[in-house]
PDB file of N, CA, C and O in Angstrom:
ATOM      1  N   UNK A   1       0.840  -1.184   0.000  1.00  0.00           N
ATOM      2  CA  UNK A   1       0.000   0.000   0.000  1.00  0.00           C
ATOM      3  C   UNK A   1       0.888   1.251   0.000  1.00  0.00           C
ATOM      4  O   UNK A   1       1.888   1.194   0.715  1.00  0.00           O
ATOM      5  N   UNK A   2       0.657   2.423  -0.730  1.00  0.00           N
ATOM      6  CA  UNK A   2       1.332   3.849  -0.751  1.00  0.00           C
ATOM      7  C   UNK A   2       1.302   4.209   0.187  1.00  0.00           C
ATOM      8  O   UNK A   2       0.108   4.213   0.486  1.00  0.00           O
ATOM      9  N   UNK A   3       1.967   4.638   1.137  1.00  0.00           N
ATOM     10  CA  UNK A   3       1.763   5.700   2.321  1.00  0.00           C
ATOM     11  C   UNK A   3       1.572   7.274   1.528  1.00  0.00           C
ATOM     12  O   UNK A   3       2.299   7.822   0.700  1.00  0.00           O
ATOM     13  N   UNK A   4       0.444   7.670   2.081  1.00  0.00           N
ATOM     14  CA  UNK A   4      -0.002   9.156   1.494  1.00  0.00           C
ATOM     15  C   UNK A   4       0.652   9.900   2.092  1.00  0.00           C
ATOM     16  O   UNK A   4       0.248  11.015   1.762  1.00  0.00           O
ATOM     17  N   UNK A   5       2.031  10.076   3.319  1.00  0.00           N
ATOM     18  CA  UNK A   5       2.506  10.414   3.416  1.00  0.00           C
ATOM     19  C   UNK A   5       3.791  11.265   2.770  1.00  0.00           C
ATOM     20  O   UNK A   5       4.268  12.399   2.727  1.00  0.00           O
ATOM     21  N   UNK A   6       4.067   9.498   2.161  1.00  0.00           N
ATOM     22  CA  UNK A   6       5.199   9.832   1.373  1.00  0.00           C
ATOM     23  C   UNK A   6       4.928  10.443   0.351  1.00  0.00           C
ATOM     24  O   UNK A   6       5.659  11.388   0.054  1.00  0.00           O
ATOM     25  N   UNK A   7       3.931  10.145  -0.408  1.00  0.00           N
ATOM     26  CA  UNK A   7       3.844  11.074  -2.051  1.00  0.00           C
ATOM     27  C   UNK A   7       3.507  12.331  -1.743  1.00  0.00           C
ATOM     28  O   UNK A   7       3.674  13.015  -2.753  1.00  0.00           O
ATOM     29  N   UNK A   8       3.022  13.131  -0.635  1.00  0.00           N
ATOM     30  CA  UNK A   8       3.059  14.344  -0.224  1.00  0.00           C
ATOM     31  C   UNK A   8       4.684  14.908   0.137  1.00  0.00           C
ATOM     32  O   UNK A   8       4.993  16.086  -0.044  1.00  0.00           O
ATOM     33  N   UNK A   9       5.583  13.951   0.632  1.00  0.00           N
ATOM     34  CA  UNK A   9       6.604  14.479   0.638  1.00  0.00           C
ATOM     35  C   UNK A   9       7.901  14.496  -0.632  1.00  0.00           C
ATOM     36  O   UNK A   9       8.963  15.102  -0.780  1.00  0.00           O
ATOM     37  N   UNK A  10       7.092  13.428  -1.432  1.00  0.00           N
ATOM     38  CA  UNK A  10       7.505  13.700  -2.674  1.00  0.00           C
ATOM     39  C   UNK A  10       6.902  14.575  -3.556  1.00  0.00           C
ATOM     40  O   UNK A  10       7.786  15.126  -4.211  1.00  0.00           O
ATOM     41  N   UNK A  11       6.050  14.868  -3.801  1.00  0.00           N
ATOM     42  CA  UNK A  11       5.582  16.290  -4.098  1.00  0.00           C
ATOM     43  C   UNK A  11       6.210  17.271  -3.734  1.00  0.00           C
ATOM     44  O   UNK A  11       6.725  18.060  -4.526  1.00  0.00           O
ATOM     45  N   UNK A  12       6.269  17.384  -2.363  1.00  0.00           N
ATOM     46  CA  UNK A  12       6.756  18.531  -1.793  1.00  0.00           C
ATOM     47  C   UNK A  12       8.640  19.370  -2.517  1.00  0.00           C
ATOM     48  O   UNK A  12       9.149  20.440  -2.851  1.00  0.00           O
ATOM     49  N   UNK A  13       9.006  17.579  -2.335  1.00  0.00           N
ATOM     50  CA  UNK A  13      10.303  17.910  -2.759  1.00  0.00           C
ATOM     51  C   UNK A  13      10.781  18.106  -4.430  1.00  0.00           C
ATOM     52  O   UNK A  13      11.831  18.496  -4.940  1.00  0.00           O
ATOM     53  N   UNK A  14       9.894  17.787  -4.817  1.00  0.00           N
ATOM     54  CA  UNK A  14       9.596  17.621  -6.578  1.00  0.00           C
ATOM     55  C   UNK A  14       9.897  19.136  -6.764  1.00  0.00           C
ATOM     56  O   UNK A  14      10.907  19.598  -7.295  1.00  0.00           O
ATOM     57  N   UNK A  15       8.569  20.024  -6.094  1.00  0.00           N
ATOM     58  CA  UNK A  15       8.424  21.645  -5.967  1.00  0.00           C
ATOM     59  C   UNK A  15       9.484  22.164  -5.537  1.00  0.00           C
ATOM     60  O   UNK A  15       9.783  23.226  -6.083  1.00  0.00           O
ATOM     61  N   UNK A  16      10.309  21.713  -4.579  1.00  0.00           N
ATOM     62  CA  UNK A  16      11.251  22.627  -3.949  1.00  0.00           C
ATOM     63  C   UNK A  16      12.154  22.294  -5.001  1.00  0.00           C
ATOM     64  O   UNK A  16      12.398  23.260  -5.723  1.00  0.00           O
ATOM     65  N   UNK A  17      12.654  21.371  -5.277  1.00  0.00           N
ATOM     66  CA  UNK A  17      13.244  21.367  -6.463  1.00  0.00           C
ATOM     67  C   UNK A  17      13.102  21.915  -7.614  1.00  0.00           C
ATOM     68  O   UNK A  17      14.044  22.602  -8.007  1.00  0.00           O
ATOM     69  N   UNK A  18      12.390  21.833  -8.130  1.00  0.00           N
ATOM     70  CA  UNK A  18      11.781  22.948  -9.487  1.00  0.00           C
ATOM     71  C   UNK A  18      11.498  24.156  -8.769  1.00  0.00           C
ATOM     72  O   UNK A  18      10.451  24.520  -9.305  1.00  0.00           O
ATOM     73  N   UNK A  19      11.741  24.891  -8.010  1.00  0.00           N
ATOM     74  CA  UNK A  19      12.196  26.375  -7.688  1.00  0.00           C
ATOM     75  C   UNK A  19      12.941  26.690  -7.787  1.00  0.00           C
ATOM     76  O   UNK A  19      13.325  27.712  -8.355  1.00  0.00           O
ATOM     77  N   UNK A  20      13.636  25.634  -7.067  1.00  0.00           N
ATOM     78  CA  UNK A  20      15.230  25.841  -6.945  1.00  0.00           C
ATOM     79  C   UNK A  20      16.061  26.077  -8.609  1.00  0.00           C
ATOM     80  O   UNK A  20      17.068  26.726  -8.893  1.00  0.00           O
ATOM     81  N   UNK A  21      15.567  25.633  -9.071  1.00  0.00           N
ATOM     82  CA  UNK A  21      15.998  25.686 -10.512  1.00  0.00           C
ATOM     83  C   UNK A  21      15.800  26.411 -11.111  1.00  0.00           C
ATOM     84  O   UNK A  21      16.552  26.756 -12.022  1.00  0.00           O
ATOM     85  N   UNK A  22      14.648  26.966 -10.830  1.00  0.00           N
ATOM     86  CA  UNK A  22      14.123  28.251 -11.560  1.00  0.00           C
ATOM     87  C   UNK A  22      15.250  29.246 -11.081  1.00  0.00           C
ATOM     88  O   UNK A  22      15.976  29.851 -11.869  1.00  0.00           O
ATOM     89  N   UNK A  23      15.324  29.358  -9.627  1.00  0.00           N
ATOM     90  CA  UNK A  23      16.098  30.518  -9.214  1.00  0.00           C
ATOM     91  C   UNK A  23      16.961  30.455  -9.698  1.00  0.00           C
ATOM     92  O   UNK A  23      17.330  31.583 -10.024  1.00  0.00           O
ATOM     93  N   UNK A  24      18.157  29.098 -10.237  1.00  0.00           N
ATOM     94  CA  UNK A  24      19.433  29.031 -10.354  1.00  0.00           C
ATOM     95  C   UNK A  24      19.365  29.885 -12.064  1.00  0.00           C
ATOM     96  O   UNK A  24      20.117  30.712 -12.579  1.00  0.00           O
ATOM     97  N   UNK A  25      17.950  29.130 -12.611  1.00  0.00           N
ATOM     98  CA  UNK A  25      18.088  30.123 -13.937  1.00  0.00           C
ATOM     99  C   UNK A  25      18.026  32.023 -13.713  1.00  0.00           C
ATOM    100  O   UNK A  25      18.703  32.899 -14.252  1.00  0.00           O
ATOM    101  N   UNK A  26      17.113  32.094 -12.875  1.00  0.00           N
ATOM    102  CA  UNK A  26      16.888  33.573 -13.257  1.00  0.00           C
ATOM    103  C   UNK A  26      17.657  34.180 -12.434  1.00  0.00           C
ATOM    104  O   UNK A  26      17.280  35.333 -12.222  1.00  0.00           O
ATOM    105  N   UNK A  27      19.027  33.726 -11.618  1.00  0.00           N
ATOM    106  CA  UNK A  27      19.865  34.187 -11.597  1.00  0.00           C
ATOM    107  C   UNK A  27      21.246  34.406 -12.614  1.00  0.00           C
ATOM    108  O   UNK A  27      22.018  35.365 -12.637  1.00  0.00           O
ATOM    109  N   UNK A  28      21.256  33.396 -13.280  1.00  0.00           N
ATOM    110  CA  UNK A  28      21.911  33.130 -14.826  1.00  0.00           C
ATOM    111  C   UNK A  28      21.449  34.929 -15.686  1.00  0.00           C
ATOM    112  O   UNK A  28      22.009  35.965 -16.045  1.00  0.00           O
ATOM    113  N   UNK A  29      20.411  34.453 -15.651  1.00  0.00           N
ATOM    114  CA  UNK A  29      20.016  35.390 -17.068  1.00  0.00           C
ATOM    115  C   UNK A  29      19.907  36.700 -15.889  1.00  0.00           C
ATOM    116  O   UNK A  29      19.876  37.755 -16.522  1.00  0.00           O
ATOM    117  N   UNK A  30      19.854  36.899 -14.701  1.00  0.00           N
ATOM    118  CA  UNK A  30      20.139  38.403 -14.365  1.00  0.00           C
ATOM    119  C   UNK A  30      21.567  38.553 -14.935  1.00  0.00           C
ATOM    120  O   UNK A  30      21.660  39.337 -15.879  1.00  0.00           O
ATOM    121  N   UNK A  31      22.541  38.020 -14.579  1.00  0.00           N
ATOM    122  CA  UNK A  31      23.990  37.972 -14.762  1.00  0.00           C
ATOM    123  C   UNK A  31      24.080  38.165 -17.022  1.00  0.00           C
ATOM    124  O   UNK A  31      25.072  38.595 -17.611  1.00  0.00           O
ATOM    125  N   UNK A  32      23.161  37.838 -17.510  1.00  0.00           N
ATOM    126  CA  UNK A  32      23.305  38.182 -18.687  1.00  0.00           C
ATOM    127  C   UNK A  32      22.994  39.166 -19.158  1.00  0.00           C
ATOM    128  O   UNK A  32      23.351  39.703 -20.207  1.00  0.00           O
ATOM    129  N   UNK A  33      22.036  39.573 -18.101  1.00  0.00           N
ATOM    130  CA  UNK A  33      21.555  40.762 -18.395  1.00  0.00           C
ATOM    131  C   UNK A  33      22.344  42.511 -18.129  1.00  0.00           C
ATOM    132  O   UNK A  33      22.284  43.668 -18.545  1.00  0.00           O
ATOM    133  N   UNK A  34      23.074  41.610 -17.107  1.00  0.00           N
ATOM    134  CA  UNK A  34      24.125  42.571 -16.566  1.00  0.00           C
ATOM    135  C   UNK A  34      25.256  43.019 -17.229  1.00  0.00           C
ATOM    136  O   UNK A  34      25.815  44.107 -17.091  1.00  0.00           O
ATOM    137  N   UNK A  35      25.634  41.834 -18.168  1.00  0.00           N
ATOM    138  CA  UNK A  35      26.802  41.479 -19.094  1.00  0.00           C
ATOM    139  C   UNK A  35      26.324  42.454 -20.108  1.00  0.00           C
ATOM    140  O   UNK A  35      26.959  43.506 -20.190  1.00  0.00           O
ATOM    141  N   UNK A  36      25.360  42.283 -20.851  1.00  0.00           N
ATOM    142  CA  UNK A  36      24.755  43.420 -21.736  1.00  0.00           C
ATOM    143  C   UNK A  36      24.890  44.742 -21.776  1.00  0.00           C
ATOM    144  O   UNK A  36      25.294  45.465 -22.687  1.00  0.00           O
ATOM    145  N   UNK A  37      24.554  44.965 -20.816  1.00  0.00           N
ATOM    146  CA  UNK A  37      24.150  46.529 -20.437  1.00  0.00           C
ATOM    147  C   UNK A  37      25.711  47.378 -20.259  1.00  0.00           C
ATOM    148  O   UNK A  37      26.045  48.483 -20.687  1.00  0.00           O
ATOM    149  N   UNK A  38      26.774  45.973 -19.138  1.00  0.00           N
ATOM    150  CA  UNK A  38      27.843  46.243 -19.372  1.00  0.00           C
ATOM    151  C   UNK A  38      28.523  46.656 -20.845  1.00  0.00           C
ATOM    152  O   UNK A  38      29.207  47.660 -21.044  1.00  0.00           O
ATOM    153  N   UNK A  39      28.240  45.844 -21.626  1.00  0.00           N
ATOM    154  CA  UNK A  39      28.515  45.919 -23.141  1.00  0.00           C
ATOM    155  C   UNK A  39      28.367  47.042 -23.149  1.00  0.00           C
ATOM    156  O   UNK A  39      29.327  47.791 -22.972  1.00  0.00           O
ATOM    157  N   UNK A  40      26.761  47.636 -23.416  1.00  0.00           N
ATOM    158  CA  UNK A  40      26.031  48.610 -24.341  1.00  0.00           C
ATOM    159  C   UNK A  40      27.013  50.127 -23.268  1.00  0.00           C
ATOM    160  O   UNK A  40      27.028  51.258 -23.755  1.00  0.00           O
ATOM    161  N   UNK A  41      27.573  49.900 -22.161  1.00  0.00           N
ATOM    162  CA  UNK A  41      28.197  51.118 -21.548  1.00  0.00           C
ATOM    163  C   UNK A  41      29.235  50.996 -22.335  1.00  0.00           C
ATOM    164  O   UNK A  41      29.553  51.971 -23.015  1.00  0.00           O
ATOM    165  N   UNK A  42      30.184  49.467 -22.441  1.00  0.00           N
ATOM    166  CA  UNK A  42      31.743  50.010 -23.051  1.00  0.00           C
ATOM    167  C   UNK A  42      31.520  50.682 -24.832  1.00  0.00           C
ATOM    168  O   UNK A  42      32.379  51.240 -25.514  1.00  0.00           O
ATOM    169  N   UNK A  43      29.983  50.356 -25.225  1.00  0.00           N
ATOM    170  CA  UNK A  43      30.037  51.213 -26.562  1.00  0.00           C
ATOM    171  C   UNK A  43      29.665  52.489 -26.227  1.00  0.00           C
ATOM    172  O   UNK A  43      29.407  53.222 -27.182  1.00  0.00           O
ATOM    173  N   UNK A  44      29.554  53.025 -24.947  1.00  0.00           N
ATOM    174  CA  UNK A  44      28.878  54.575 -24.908  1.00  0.00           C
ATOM    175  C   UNK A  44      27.645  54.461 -25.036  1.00  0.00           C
ATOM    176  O   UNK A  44      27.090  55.290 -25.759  1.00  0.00           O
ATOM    177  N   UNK A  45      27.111  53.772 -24.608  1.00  0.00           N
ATOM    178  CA  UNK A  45      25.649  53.927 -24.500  1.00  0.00           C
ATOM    179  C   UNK A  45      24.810  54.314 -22.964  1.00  0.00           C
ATOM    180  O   UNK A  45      24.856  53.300 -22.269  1.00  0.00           O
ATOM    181  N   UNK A  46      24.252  55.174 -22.412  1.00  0.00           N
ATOM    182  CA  UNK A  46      23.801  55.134 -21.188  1.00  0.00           C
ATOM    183  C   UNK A  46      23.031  54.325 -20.687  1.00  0.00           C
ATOM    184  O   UNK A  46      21.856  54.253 -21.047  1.00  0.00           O
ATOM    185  N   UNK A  47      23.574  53.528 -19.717  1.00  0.00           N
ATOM    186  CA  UNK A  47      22.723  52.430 -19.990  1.00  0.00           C
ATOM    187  C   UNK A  47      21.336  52.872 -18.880  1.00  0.00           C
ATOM    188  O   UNK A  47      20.516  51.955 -18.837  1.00  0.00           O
ATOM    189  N   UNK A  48      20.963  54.075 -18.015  1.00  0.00           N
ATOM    190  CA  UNK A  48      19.758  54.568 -17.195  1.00  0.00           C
ATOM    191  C   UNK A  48      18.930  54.717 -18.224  1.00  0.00           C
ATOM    192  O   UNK A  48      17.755  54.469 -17.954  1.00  0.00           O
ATOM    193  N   UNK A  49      19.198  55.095 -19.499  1.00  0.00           N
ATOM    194  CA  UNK A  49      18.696  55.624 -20.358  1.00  0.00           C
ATOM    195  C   UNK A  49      18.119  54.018 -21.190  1.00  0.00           C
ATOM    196  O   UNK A  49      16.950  53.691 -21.396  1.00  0.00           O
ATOM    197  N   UNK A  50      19.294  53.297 -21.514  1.00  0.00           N
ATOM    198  CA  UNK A  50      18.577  52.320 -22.191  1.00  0.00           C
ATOM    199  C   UNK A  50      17.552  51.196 -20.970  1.00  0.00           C
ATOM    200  O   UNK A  50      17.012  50.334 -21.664  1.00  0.00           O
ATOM    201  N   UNK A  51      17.213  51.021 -19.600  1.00  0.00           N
ATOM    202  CA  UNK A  51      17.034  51.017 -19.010  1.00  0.00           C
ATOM    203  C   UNK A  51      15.376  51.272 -19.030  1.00  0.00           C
ATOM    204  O   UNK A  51      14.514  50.394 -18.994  1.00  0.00           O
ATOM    205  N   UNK A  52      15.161  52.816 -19.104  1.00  0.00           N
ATOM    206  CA  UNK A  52      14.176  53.453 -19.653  1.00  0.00           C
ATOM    207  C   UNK A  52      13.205  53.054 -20.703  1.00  0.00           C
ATOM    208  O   UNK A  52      11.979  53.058 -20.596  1.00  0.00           O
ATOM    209  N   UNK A  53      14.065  52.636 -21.948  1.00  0.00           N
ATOM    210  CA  UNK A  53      13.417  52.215 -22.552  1.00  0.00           C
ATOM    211  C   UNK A  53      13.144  50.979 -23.104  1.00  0.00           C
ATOM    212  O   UNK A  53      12.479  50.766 -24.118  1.00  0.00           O
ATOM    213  N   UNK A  54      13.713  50.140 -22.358  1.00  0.00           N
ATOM    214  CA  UNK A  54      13.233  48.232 -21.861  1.00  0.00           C
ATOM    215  C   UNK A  54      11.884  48.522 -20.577  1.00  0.00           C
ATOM    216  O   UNK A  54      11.047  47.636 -20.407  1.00  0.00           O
ATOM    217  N   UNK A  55      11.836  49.515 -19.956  1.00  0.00           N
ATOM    218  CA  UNK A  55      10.750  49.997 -19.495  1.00  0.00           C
ATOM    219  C   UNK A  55       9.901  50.322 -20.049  1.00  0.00           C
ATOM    220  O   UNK A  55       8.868  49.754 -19.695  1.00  0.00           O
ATOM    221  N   UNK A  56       9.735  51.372 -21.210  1.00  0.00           N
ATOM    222  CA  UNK A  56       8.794  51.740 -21.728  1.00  0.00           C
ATOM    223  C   UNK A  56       8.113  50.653 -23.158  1.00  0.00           C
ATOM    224  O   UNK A  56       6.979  50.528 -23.620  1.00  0.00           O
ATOM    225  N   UNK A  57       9.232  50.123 -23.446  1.00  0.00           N
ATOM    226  CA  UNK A  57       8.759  48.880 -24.535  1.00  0.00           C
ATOM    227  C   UNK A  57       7.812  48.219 -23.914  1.00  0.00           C
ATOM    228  O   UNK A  57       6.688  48.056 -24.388  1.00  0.00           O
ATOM    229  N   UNK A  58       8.344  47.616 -22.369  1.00  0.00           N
ATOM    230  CA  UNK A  58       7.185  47.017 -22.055  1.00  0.00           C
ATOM    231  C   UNK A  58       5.530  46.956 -21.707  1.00  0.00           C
ATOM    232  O   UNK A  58       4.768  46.048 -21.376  1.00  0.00           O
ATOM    233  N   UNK A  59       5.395  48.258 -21.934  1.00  0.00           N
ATOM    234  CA  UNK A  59       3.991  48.722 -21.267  1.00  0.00           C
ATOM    235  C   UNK A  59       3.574  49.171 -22.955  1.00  0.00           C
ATOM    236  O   UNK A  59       4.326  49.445 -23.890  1.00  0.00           O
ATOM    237  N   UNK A  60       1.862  49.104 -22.877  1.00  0.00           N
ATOM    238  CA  UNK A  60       1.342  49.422 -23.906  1.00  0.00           C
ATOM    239  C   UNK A  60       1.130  50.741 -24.433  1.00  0.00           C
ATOM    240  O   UNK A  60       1.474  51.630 -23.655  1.00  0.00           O
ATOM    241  N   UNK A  61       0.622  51.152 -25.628  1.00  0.00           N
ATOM    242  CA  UNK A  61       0.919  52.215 -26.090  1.00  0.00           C
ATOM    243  C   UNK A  61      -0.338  53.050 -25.178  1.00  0.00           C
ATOM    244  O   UNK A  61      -0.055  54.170 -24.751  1.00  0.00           O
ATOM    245  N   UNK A  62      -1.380  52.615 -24.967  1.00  0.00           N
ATOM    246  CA  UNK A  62      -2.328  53.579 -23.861  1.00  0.00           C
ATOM    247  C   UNK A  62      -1.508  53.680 -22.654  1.00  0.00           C
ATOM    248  O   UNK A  62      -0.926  54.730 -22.383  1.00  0.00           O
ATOM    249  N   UNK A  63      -1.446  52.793 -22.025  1.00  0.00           N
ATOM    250  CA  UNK A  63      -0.523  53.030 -20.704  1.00  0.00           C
ATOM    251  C   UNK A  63       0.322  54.231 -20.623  1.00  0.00           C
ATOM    252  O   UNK A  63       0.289  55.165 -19.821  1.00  0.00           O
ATOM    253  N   UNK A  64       1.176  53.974 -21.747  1.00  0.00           N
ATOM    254  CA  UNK A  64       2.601  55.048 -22.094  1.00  0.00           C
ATOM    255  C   UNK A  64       2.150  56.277 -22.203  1.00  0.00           C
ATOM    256  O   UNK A  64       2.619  57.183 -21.515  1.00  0.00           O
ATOM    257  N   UNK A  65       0.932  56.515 -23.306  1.00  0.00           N
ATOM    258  CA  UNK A  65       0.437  57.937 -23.689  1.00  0.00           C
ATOM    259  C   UNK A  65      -0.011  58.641 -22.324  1.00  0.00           C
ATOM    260  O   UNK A  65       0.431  59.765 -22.087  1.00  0.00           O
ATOM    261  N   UNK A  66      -1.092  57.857 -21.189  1.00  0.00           N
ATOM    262  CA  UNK A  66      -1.169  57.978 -19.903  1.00  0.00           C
ATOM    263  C   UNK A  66      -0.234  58.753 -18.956  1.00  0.00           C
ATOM    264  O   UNK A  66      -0.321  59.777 -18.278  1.00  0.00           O
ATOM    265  N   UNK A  67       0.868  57.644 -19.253  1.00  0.00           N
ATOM    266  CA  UNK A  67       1.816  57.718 -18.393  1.00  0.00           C
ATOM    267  C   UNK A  67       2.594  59.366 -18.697  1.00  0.00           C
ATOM    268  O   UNK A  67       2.873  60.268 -17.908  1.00  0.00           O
ATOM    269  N   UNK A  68       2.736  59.271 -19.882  1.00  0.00           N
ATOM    270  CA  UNK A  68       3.508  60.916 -20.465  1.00  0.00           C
ATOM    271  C   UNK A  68       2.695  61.369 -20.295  1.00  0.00           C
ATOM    272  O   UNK A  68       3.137  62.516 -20.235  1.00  0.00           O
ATOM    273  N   UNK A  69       1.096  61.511 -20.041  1.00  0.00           N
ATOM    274  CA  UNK A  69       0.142  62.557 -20.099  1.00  0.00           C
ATOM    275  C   UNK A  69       0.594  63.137 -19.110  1.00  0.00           C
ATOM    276  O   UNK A  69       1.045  64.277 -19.220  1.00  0.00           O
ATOM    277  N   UNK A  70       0.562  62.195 -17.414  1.00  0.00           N
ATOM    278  CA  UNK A  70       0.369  62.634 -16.278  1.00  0.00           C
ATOM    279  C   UNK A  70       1.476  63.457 -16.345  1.00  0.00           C
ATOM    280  O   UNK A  70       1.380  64.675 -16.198  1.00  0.00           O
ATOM    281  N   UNK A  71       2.916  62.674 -16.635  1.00  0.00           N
ATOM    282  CA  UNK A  71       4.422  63.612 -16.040  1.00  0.00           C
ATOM    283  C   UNK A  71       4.322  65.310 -16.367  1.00  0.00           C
ATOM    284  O   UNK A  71       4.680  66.292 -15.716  1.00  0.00           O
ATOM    285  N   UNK A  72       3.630  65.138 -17.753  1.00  0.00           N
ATOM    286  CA  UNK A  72       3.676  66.530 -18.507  1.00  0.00           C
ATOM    287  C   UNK A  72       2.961  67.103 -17.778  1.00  0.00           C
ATOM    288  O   UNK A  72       3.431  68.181 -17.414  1.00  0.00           O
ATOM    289  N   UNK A  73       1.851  66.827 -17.325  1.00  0.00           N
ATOM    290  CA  UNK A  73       0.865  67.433 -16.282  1.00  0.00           C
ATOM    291  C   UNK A  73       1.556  67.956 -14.791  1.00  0.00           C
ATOM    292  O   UNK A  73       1.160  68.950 -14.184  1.00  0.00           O
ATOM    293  N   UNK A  74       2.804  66.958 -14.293  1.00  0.00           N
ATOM    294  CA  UNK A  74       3.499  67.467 -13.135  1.00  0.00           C
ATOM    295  C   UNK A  74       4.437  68.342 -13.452  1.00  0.00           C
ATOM    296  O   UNK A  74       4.560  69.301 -12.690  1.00  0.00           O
ATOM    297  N   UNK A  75       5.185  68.262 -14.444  1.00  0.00           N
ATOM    298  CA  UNK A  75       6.063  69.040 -14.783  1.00  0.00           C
ATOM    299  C   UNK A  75       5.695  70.714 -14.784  1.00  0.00           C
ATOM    300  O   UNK A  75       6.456  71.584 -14.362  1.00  0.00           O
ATOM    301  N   UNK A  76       4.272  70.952 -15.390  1.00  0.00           N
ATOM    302  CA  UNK A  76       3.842  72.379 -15.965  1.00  0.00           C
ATOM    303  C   UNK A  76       3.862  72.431 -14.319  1.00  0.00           C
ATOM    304  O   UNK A  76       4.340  73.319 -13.613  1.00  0.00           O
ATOM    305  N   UNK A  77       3.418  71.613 -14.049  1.00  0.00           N
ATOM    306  CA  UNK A  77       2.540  72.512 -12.195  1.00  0.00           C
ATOM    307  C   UNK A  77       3.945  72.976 -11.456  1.00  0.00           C
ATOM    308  O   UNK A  77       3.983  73.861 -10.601  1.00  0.00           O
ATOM    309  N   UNK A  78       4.795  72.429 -11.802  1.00  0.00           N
ATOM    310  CA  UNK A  78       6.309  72.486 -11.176  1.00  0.00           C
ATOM    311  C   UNK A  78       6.752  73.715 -12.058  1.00  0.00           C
ATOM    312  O   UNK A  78       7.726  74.271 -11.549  1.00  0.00           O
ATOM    313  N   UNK A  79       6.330  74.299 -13.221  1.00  0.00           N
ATOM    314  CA  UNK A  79       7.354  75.026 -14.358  1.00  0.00           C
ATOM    315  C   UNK A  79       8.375  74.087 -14.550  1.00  0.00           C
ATOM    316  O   UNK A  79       9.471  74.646 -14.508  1.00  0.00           O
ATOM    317  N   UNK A  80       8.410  73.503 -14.645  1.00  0.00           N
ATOM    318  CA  UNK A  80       9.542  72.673 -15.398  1.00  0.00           C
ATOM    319  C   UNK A  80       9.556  72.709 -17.185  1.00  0.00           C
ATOM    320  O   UNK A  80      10.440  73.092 -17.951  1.00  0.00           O
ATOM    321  N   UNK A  81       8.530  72.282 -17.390  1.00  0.00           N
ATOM    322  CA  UNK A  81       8.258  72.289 -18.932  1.00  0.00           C
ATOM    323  C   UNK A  81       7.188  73.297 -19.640  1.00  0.00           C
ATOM    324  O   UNK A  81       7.015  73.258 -20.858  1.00  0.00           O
TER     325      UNK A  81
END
């Protein structure tokens, strides 16, 4: 007979395992990501700036228009722009 014990603790460890892996990846690809950016500085590129716009790629074009609506909106109240 199975002890329902055990396949709960094999489960358990199945999961902790497949986290664990995950983390080991998306610590990988932070480190590639780092390598990059390093790159895109030794060509002169800013990388706050490219930064910015791996930010703004990601959000949709309403979001974005939004998003510039509001700043422009803080900026005037400030005189800034």
């Amino acid at each position: 007979m199975i002890n329902p014990d055990e396949i709960a603790k094999d489960q358990l460890r199945s999961i902790i395992e497949r986290i664990e892996r995950l983390e080991e990846e998306k610590k990988a690809l932070s480190e590639d990501i780092k390598e990059v950016y390093a790159e895109a500085k030794g060509n002169g590129y800013d990388t706050k700036v490219l930064r910015k716009v791996v930010s703004i790629r990601k959000q949709d074009r309403d979001e974005r228009q939004e998003q510039e609506a509001i700043l422009d909106l803080y900026l005037q109240a400030l005189g800034i722009n």
